[in-house]
N, C-alpha and C positions, 0 to 999 in steps of 0.2 A: 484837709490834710490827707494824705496820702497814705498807706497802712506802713509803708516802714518807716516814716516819718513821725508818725503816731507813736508805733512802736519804739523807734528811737526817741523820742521825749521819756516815753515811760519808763525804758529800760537805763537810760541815765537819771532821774531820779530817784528808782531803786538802788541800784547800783550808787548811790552817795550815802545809803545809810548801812551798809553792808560791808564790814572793813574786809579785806584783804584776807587774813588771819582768822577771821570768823568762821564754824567750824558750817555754816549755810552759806558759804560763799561758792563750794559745788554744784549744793543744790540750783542756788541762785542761778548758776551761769546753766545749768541743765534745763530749768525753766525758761530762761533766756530763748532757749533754741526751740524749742517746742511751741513759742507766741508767735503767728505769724499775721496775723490781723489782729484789729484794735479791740480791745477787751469789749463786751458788753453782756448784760445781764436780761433773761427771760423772766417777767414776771409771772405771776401767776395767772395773768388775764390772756398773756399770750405775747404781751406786746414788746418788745425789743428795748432796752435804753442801756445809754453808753456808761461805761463806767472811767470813773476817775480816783486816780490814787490817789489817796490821802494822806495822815499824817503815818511815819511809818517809824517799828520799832528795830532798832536795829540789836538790840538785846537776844530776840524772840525770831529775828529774820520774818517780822512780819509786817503786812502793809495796809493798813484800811483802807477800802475798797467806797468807793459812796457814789452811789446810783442814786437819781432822782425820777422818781415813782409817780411825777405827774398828781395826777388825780387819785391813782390809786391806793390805797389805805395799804400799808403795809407792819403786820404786828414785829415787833422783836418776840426774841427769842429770852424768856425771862432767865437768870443768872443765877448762881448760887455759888457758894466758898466748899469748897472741894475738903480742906482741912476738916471738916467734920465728919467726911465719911470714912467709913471702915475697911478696911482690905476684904475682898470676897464681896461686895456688892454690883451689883448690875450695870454697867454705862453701857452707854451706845454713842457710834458717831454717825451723825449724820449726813443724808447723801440729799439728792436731788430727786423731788417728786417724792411718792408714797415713801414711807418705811426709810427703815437708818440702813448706811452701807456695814456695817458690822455690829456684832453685838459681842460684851468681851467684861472679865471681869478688872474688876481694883486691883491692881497689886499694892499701890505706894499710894498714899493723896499727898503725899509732900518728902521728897524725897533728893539729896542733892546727888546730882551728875556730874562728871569730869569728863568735858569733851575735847579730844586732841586737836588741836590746830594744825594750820597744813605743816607738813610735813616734805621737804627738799626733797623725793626722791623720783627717777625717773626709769621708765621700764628698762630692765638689765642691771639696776643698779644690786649690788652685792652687800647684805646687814650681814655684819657678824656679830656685831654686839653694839646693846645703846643704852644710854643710863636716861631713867627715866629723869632726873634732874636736868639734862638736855633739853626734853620734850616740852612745849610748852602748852598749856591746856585755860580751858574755859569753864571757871564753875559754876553752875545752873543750879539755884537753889528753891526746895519747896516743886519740885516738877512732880507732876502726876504719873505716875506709871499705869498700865494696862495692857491685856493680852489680845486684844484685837488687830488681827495682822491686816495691815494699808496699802494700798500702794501709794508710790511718790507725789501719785499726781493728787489721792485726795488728802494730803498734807495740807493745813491750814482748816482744815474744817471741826464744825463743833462738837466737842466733847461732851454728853449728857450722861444726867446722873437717872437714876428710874422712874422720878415725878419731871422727866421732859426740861431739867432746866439745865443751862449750859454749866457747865463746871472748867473748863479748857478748851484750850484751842488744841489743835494736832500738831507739832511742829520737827519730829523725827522718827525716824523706824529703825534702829541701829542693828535689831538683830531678828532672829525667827522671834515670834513669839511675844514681845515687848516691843508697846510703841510709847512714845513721850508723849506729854501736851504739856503745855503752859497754861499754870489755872489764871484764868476768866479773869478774877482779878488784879490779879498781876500785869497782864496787860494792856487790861485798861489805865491803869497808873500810870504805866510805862507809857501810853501814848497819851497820856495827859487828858483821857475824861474820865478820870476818877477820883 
């Protein structure tokens, strides 16, 4: 298959668990444009393998990822429940190769979000006034908070707590200062290995 062939397979089975109204359906179509060959994964030996999307959560705006590692012995990333820790404690998200891309405290381990859905409006249009009864929003419940600022592109990656075990996934950055994750077990539920 050919890479935007490739591409187009994948970007239509994202794209079917991703509604319209979804407040990652931006995101989605920004990542959309930045894929231009077919995904694949570097393991640690060096060696190249394709990857293939899996089952996907449209809750979370996320997609399992599943590479086959051949021969290679590949550990996970052991998991922990977020709800137990304390605000002011240590996370880190991690990056690729040595050491995590950030390191950042706990604000919230379970906290609910109200995230606006799209919104009708088109550059030059004129608000004078809007009643939030209008608006219609997304509520995200038990979400992690943290002050580790991401960029967009390392959204989706894992949330650790200070004994290395995953606690969330990454799934937003709404403002300076505060980034979201969906905890670990929430999304394994959600895509049904839990």
């Amino acid at each position: 298959i050919d890479r935007k062939g490739l591409f187009s397979k994948i970007a239509d089975e994202l794209d079917k668990g991703i509604d319209d109204d979804s407040p990652f359906r931006s995101l989605w179509d920004g990542a959309k444009s930045m894929i231009e060959k077919p995904l694949e994964a570097v393991l640690p030996s060096g060696r190249r393998a394709t990857v293939k999307v899996g089952k996907k959560s449209a809750r979370y705006g996320l997609a399992l990822l599943n590479v086959d590692p051949g021969e290679e012995k590949l550990e996970p990333i052991p998991t922990a429940e977020a709800g137990g820790l304390e605000p002011g404690r240590w996370v880190a998200v991690l990056g690729i190769g040595e050491g995590p891309i950030s390191v950042g405290l706990l604000s919230a381990p379970k906290h609910t979000v109200q995230a606006a859905q799209k919104v009708p409006l088109t550059l030059g249009d004129w608000i004078e006034a809007w009643s939030n009864d209008e608006l219609k929003s997304t509520e995200y419940k038990d979400i992690i908070l943290f002050d580790s600022r991401l960029d967009t592109r390392q959204l989706g990656t894992p949330l650790c707590d200070g004994r290395g075990r995953m606690i969330g996934i990454t799934i937003f950055h709404p403002s300076r200062g505060t980034t979201y994750a969906a905890p670990v077990g929430e999304v394994l539920r959600d895509l049904g290995l839990k």
